[in-house]
C-alpha positions as CSV (number, residue, x, y, z in Angstrom):
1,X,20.9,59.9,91.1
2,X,23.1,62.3,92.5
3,X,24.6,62.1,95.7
4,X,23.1,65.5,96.7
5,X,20.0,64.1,96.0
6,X,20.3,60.9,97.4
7,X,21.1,63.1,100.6
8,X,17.8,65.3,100.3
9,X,15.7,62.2,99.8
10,X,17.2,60.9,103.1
11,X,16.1,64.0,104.7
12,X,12.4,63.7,103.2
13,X,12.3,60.4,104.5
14,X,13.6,60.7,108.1
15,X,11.5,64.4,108.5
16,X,8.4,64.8,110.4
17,X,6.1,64.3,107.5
18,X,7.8,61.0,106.2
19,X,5.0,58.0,106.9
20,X,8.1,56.3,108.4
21,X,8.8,58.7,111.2
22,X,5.0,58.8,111.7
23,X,4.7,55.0,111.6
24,X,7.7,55.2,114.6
25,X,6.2,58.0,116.2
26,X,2.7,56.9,116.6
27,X,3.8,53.3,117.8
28,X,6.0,55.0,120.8
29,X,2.9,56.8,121.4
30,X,1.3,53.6,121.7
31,X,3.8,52.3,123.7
32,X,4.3,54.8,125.7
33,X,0.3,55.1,126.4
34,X,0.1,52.0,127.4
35,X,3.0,51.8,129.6
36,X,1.6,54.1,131.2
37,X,-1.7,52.6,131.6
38,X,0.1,49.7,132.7
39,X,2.0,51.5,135.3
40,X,-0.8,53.4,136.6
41,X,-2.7,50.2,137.0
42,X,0.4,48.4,138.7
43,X,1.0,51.4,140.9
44,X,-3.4,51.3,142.3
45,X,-3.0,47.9,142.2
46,X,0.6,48.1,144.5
47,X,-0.5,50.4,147.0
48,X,-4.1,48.4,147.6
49,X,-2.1,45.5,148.3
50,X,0.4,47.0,150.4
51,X,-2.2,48.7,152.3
52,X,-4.0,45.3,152.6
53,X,-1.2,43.7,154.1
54,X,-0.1,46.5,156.0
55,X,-3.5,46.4,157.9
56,X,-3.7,43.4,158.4
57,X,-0.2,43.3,160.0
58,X,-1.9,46.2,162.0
59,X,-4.8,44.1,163.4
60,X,-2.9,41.0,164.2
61,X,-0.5,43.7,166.5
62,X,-3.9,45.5,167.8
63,X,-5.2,41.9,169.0
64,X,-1.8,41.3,171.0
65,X,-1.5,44.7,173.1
66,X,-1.6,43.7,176.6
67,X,-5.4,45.1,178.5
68,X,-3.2,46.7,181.0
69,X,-2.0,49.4,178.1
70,X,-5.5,50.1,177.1
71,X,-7.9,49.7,180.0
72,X,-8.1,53.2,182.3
73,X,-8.9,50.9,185.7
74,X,-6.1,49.6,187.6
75,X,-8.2,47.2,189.4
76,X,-10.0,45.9,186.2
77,X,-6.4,45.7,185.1
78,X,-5.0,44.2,188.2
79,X,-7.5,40.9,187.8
80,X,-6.2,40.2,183.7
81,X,-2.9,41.4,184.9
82,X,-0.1,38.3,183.8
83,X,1.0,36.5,187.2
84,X,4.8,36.0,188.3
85,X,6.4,32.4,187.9
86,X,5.6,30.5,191.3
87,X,2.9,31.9,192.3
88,X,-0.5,30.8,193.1
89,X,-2.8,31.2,190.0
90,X,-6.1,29.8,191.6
91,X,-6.0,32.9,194.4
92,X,-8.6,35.6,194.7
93,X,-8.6,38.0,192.2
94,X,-10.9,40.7,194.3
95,X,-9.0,43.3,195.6
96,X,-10.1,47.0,195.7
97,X,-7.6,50.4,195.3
98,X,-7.3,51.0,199.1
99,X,-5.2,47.8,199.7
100,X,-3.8,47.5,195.9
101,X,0.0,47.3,196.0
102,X,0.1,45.5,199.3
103,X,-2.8,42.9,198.9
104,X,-1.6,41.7,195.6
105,X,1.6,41.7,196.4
106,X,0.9,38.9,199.0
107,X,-1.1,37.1,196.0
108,X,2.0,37.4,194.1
109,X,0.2,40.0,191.7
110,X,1.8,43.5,190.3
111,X,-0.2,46.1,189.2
112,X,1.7,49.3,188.8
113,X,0.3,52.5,188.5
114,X,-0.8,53.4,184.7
115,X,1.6,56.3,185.0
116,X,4.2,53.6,185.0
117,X,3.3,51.1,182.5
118,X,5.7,50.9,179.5
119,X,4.0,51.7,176.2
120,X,6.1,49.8,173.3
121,X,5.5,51.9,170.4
122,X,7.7,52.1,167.2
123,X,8.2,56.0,166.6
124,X,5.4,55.7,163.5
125,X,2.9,54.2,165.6
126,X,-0.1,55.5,166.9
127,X,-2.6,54.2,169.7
128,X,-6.0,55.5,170.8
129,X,-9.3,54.2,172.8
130,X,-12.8,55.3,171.4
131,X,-15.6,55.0,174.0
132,X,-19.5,54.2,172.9
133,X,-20.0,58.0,173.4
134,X,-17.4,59.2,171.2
135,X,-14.8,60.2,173.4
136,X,-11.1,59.9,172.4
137,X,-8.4,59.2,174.4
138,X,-4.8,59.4,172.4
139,X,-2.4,56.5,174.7
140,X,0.1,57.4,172.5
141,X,0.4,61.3,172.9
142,X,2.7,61.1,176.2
143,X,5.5,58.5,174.2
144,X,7.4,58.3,171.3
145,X,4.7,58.1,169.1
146,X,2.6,59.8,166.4
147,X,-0.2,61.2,167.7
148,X,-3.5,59.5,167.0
149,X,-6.1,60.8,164.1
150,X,-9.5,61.6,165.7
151,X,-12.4,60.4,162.8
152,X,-15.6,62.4,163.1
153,X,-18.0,60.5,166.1
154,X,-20.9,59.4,163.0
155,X,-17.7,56.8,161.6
156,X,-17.1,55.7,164.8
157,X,-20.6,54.7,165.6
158,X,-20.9,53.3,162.3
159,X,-17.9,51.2,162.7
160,X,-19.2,50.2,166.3
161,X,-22.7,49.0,164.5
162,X,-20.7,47.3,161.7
163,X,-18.7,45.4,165.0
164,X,-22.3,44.5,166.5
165,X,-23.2,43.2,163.0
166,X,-20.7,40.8,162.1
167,X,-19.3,42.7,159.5
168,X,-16.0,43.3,158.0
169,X,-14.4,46.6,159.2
170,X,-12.3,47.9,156.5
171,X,-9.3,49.9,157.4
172,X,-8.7,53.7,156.8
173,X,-6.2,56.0,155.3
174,X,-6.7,59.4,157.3
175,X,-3.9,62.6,158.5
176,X,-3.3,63.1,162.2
177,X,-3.4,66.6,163.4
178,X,0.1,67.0,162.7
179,X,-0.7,66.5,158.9
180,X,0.7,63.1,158.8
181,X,-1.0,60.3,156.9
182,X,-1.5,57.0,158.7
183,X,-3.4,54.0,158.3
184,X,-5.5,52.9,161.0
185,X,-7.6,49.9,162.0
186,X,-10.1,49.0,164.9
187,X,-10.5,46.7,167.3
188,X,-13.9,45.8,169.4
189,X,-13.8,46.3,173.7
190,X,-16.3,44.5,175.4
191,X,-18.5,41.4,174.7
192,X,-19.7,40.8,171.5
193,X,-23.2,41.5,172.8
194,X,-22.0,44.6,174.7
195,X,-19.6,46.6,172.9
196,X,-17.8,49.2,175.3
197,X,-15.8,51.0,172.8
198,X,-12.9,50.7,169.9
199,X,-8.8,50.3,170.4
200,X,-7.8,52.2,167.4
201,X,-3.9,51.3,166.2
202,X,-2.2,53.4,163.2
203,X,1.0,53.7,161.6
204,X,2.5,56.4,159.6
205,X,2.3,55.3,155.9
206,X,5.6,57.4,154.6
207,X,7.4,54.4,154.5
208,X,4.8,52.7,152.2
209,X,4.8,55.5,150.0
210,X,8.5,55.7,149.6
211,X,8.3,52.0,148.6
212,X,5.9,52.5,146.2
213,X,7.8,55.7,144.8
214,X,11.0,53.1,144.3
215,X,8.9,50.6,142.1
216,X,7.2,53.6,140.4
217,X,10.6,54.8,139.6
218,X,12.3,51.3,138.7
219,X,9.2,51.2,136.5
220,X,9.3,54.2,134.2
221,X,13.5,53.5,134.1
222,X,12.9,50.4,132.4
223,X,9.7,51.6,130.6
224,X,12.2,54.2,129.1
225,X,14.8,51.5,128.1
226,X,11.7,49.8,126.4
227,X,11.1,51.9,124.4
228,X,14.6,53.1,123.5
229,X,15.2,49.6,122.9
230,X,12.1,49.7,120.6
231,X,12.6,52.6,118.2
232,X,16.3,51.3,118.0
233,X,14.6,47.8,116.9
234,X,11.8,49.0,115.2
235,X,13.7,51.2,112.6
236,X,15.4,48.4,110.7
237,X,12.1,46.4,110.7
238,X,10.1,49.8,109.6
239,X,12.6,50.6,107.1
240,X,12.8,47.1,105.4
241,X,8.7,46.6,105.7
242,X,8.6,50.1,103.5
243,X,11.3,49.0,101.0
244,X,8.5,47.9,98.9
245,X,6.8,51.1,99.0
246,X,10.1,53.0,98.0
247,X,10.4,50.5,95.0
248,X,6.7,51.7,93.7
249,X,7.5,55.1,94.6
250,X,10.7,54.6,92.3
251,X,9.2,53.3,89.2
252,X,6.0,55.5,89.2
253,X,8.7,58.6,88.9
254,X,10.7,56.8,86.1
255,X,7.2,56.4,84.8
256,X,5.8,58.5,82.0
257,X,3.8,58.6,78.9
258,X,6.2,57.3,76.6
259,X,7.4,54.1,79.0
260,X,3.3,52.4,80.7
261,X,4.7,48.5,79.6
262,X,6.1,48.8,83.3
263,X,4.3,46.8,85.5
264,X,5.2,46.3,89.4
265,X,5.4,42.8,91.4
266,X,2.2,41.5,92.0
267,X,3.0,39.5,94.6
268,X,5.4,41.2,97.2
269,X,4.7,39.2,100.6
270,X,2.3,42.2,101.6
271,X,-1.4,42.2,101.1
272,X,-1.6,46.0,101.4
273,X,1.4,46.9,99.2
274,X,0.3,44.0,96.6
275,X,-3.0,45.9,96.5
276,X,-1.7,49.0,95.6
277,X,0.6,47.3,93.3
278,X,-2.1,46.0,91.5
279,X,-4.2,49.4,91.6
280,X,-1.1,50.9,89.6
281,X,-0.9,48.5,87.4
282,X,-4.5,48.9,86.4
283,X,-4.1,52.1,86.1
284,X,-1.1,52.1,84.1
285,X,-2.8,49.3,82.0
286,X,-5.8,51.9,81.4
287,X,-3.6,54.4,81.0
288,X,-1.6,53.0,78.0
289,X,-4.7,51.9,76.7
290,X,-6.0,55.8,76.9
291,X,-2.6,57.2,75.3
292,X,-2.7,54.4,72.4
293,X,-6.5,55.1,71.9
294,X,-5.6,59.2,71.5
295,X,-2.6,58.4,69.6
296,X,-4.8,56.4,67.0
297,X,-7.7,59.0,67.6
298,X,-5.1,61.9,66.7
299,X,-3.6,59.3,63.1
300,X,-7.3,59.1,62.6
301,X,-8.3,62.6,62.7
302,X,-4.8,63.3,61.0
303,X,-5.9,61.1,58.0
304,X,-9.4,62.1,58.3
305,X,-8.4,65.6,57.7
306,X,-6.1,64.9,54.5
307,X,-8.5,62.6,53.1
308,X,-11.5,64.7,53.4
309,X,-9.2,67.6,52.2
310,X,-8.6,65.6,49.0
311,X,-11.7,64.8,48.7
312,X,-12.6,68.6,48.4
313,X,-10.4,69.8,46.8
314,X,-10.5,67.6,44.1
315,X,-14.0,68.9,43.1
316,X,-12.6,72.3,43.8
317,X,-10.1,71.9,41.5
318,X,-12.2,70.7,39.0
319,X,-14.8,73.4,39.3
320,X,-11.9,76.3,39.3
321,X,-10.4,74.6,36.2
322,X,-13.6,74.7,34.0
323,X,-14.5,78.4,35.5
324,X,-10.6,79.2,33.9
325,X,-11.8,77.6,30.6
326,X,-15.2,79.6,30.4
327,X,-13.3,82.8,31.2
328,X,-10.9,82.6,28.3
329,X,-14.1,82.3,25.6
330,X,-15.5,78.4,26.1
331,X,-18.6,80.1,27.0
332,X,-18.8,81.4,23.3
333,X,-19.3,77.9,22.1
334,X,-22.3,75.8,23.3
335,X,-20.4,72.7,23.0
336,X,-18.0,73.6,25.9
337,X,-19.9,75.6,27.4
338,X,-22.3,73.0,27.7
339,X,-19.5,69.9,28.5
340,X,-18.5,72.3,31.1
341,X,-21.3,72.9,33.0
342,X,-22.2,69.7,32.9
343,X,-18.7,68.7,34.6
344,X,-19.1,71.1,37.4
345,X,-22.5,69.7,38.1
346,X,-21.5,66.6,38.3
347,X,-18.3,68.1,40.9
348,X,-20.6,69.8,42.8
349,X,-23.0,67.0,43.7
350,X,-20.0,64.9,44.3
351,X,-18.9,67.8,47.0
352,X,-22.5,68.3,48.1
353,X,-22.9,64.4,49.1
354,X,-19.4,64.2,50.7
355,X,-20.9,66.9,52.5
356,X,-23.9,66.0,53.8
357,X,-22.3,62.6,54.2
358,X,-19.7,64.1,57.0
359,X,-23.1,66.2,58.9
360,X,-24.2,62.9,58.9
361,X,-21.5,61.0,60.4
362,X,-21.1,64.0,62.7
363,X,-25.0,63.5,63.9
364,X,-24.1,59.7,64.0
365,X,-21.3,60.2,66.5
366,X,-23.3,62.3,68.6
367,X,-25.9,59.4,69.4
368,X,-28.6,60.7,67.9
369,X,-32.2,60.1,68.8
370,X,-33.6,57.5,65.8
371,X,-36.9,57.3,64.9
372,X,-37.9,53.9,66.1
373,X,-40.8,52.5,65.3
374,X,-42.6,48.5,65.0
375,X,-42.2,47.8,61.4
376,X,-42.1,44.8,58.6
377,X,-38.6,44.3,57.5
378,X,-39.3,42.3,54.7
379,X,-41.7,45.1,53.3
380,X,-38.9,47.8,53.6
381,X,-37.1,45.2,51.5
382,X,-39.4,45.1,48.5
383,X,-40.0,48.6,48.4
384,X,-36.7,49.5,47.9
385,X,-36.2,46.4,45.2
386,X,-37.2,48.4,42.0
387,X,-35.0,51.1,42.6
388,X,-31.8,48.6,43.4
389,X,-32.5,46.9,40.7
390,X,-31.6,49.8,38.4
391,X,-28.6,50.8,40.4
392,X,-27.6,47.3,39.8
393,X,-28.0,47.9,36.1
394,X,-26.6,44.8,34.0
395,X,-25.5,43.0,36.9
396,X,-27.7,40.4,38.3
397,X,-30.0,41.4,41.3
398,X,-31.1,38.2,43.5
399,X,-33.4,38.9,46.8
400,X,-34.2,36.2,49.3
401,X,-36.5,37.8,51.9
402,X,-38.3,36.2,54.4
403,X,-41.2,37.6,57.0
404,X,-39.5,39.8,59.6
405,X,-40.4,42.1,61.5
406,X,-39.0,44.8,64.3
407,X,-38.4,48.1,66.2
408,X,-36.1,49.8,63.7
409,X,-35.9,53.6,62.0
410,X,-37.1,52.8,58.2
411,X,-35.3,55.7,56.9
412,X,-32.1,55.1,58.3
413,X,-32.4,51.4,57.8
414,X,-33.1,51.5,53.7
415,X,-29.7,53.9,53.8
416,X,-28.0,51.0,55.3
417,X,-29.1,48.8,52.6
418,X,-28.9,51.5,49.9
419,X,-24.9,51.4,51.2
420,X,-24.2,47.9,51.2
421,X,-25.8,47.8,47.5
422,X,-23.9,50.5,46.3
423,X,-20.5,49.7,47.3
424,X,-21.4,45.6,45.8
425,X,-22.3,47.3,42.5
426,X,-19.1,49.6,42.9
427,X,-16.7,46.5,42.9
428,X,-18.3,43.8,40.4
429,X,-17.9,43.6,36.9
430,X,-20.5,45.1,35.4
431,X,-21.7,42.8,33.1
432,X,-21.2,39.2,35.1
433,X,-21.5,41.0,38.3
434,X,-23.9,38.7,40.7
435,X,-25.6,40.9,44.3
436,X,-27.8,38.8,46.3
437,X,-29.6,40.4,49.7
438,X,-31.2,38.4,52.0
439,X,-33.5,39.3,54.7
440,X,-34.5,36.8,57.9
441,X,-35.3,36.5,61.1
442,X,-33.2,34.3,63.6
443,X,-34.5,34.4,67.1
444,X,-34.5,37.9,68.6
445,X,-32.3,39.2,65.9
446,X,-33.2,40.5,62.1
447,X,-30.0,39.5,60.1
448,X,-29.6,41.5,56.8
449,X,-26.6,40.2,54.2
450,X,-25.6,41.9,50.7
451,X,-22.9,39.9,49.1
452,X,-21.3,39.9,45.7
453,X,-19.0,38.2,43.7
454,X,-16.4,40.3,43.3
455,X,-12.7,40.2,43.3
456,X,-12.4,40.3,47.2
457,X,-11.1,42.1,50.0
458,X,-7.4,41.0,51.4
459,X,-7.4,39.9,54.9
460,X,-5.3,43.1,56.3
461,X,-7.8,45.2,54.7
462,X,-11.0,44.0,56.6
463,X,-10.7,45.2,60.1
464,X,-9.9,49.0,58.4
465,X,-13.2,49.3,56.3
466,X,-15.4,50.4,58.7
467,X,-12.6,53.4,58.7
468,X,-13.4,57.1,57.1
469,X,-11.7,57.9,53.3
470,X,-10.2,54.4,54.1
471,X,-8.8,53.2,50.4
472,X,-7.2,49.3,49.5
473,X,-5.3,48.5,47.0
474,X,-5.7,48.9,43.5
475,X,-7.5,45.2,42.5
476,X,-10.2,46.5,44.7
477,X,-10.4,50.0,43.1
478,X,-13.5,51.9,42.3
479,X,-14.4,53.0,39.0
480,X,-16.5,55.7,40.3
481,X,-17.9,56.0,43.4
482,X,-18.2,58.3,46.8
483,X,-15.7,59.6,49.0
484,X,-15.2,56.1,50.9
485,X,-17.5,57.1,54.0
486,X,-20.7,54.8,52.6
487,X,-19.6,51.6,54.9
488,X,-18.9,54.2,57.8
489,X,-22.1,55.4,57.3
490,X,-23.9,51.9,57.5
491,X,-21.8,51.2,60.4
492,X,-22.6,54.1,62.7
493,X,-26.2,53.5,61.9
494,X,-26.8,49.8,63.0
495,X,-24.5,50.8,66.1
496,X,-27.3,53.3,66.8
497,X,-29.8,50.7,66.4
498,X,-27.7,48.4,68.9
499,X,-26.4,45.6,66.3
500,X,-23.3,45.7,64.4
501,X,-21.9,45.3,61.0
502,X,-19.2,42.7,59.9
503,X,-17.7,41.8,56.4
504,X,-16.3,38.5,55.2
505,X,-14.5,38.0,52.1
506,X,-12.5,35.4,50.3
507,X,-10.0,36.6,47.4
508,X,-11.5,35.6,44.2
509,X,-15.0,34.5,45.1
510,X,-16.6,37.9,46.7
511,X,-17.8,39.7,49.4
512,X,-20.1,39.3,52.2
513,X,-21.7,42.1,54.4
514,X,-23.6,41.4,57.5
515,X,-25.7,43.5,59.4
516,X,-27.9,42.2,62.3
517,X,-29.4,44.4,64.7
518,X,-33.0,43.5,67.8
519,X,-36.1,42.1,65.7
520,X,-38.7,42.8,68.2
């Protein structure tokens, strides 16, 4: 292979259409799909828990707020308010607003105006009080804080009744009215018979989002490295699984008509590839098998054509020489004239059988439609026994025919016979020549068998005489006889009836033909 060819097959295998980018592609697809799931499921699954945590944090900072932050009556504020250290605790806590600074001053209390009271908030914070009637107040608004979301008055009833009811209050993910987007939680005022309102503390959630942003990003970084780092991995691996592949690829191109004895590994460590392996080499088996069959089909037809081409024209020849000979004046004398005629009768028939002999053959391959029908074997047998008998002429005739019966076509059946006889009285001596046919049943089968004591067949001879024209050697030559197409003949026939036909021969002791086809 060329190196400019060796460069274009590259090319074919690394372009879009290759099955090895598709195999890479589709698996970063995969990958990537799935990272992606995996991240989107990491990133819900992140900000839940952050959010969980976060609220919680929330409500464990709503429960410590001081009462005097939250609760609008000094005096109701006064009596929780924290005492000094050294001070009385046990003194009265009644005092009322006209006396406030000054009488708990002396009781060594300090209740400063609300005006005054320092609200701790972070700058992200929000605070906000939620009475029983729905009224907000924002505690947050005059300080440093965000300013606290207002939630429609049906949720906060709904989260008072879930209070009364002992039930979890999960927290919420709302926008203030500056657009900002804070997590809030609730806390219950009042007894837990007599709820008074909520304390509702929130806190922006940018910070958590910018959190979650940082993982999300670390996250498709190393998702990317991934699967960089898996194409760069992948393609040695892909390339080496596929080298099998290439190596089937290879050898089906050096494949062609004139080279099928190739056969690929059968066993490559890969039950896919080994599978197509042994496809191809089925098909190459079949193959090879098809080519030799057409190449004996076409030396078949080839001889076919020259012998049957011999065949006529010897007749032909023979007629066209005698017609020469009356032309020139043999028709003046009744001698030739007769001798002549009588040759190119005799031609003529000869041509006329070979004839009807190859429609017949012709009909035969077709798989004709027999005429089957119940009959006695044995009976066929000694019907056709006189006329055999004077085929046979001086040569001795021996039947041995016992009651059979079956589904056969008579006509076609006494041809086989007439056949087989013929081509035993063909090649025995005339005189000491010895044919013996036998006729019996043996199970499900009707086994007919002409032998004769001639010369015999040699070995390499008997798988070929089934052939058309097909002629042995000289010892076994005819002294007059058909065109060679008798035993075809007798073949194709018990083929049509569903038996078969065999021959077995010794040199020097004679000829057996078998024929055994369904008795019943």
């Amino acid at each position: 292979m060329s190196r400019q060819q060796q460069v274009k097959r590259r090319l074919r295998l690394r372009g879009p259409g290759s099955l090895r980018m598709q195999l890479l592609s589709r698996s970063l697809l995969v990958l990537a799909v799935l990272l992606i799931l995996i991240g989107t499921l990491q990133y819900v699954w992140m900000k839940n828990a952050m959010l969980q945590n976060q609220a919680e944090a929330l409500t464990l900072q709503l429960r410590a707020i001081p009462r005097e932050i939250w609760d609008p009556d000094p005096d109701n504020a006064a009596r929780h308010a924290m005492p000094r250290p050294g001070t009385d605790n046990t003194a009265d806590e009644t005092t009322d607003e006209s006396n406030g600074s000054a009488g708990n001053a002396g009781k060594g209390w300090t209740t400063p105006p609300r005006s005054e009271r320092p609200l701790m908030f972070l700058p992200n914070m929000s605070l906000a009080r939620i009475e029983t009637n729905g009224s907000h107040t924002d505690l947050s608004s005059d300080s440093s804080g965000r300013s606290a979301p207002k939630l429609p008055s049906d949720t906060y009833s709904q989260i008072l009744q879930e209070f009364q009811e002992h039930r979890p209050v999960k927290y919420k993910v709302v926008d203030d009215a500056d657009g900002n987007e804070q997590l809030i939680v609730f806390r219950p005022l009042g007894g837990p018979e007599s709820l008074t309102g909520l304390l509702q503390l929130g806190i922006d959630t940018d910070a958590l989002h910018a959190v979650l942003m940082r993982q999300l990003i670390i996250f498709a970084l190393l998702a990317l490295l991934a699967m960089a780092g898996g194409a760069a991995l992948y393609l040695p691996l892909l390339r080496r699984t596929l080298l099998p592949l290439n190596r089937i690829v290879d050898t089906v191109k050096s494949t062609d008509a004139g080279n099928l004895a190739e056969r690929f590994p059968a066993s490559q460590g890969q039950q896919e590839i080994d599978r197509l392996a042994e496809s191809f080499n089925g098909m190459l088996e079949r193959l090879e098998h098809a080519f030799e069959a057409e190449r004996e089909a076409k030396e078949h037809m080839r001889r076919f054509v020259a012998d049957a081409s011999h065949e006529l024209r010897t007749p032909l020849t023979s007629i066209h020489g005698f017609l020469e000979v009356l032309l020139r004046g043999a028709a003046d004398h009744p001698e030739q004239l007769h001798a002549a005629l009588s040759s190119m009768h005799g031609e003529s028939r000869r041509m006329k059988k070979l004839v009807e002999d190859l429609l017949l053959l012709a009909k035969l391959d077709q798989r004709p439609k027999l005429q089957v029908q119940q009959a006695r074997l044995d009976q066929l047998l000694r019907e056709m026994e006189p006329h055999l008998r004077m085929l046979a002429r001086n040569r001795t005739a021996a039947f041995q025919t016992l009651p059979a019966q079956g589904r056969c076509d008579p006509d076609k059946l006494k041809q086989v016979v007439y056949n087989l006889f013929q081509n035993a009285v063909q090649h025995t001596d005339p005189s000491d020549g010895v044919i013996t046919v036998s006729l019996k049943q043996q199970g499900d089968r009707a086994v007919l068998t002409v032998s004769d004591n001639g010369p015999g067949i040699p070995e390499e001879h008997l798988p070929h005489l089934f052939e058309r024209f097909y002629r042995i050697d000289r010892s076994r030559a005819r002294i007059q006889g058909g065109a060679g197409l008798g035993l075809t003949i007798a073949h194709s026939i018990m083929t049509a009836h569903g038996g078969s036909l065999s021959v077995a021969s010794t040199l020097g002791k004679g000829t057996a033909f078998r024929a055994e086809w369904p008795a019943e």
